[in-house]
C-alpha positions in Angstrom: 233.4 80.3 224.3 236.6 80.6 222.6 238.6 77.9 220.8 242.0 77.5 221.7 245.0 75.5 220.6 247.4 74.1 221.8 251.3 75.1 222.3 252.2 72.1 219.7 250.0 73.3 217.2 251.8 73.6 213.7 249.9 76.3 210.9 249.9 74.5 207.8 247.2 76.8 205.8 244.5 79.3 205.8 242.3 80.8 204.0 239.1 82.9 203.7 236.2 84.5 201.3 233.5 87.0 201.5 230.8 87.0 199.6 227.4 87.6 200.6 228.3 85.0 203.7 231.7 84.9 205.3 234.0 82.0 205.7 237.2 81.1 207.4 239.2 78.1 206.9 242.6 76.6 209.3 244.6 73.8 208.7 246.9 73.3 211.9 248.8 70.2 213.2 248.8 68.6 216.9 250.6 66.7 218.9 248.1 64.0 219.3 248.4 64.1 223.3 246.9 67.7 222.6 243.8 66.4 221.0 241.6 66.3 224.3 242.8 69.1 225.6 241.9 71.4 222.4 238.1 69.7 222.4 237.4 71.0 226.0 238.8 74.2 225.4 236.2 74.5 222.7 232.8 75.1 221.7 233.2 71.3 220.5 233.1 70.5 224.3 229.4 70.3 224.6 228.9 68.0 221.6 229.7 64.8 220.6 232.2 64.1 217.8 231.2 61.5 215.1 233.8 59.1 214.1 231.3 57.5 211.4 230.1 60.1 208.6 230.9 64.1 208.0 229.6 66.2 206.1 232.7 69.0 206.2 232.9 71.8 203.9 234.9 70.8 201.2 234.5 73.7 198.5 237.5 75.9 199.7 239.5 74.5 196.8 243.2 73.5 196.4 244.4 70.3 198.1 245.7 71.6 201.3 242.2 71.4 202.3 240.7 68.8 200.4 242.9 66.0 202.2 240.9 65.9 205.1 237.5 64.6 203.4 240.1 61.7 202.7 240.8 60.8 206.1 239.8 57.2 207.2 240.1 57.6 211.1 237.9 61.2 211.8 236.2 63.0 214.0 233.8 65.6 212.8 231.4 67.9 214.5 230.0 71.2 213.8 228.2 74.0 216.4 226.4 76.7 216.0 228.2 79.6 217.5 226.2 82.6 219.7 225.0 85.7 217.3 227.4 88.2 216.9 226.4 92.1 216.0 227.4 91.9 212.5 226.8 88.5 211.7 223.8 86.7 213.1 224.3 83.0 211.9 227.5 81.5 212.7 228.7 77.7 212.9 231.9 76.6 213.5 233.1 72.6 212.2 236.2 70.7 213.5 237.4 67.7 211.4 240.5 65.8 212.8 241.9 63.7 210.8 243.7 60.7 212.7 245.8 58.7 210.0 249.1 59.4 211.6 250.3 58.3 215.0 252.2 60.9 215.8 250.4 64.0 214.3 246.4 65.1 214.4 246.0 67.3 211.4 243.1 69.6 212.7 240.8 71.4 210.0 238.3 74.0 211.3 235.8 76.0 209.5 233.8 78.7 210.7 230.9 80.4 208.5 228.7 83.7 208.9 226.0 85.0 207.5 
């Protein structure tokens, strides 16, 4: 399944590194009317997101990223995504961070190994 956003979605940041594992990191904002739609057009669809706890990645360095471990209003989840030919472990994590009214800032992470 692929992940799709939505038409208000805003790039804010992005990054990645390659070491032994791969990993890809986007910072986007929504419209929060958008939020539902870009959770069932998703591999998050089949899971249920936890408003509670997370355990997000939070060693990509710089604060563009690190702001959304601060969230108080969350939801996080993370998948395991079907094996690919070059990389045979992949899991994808979401973290939407629900502070503002008006605009969901969305963080995703997806890892490979």
């Amino acid at each position: 399944m692929e992940l799709e956003l939505p038409p208000s979605a805003r790039p804010v940041a992005w990054t990645h590194d390659s070491w032994l594992d791969y990993g890809i990191y986007l910072k986007v904002e929504i419209a929060s009317s958008d939020l539902q739609a870009l959770i069932q057009n998703s591999p998050f669809a089949a899971i249920t997101l936890n408003s509670k706890e997370h355990n997000f990645y939070d060693a990509v360095g710089g604060s563009w990223w690190d702001d959304g471990g601060r969230a108080q209003r969350f939801l996080f989840g993370e998948t395991g995504l079907p094996q690919g030919q070059q990389y045979q472990d992949r899991q994808l994590q979401i973290l939407v961070d629900m502070d503002r009214e008006d605009v969901y800032v969305v963080y995703l992470a997806l890892f490979g190994g």
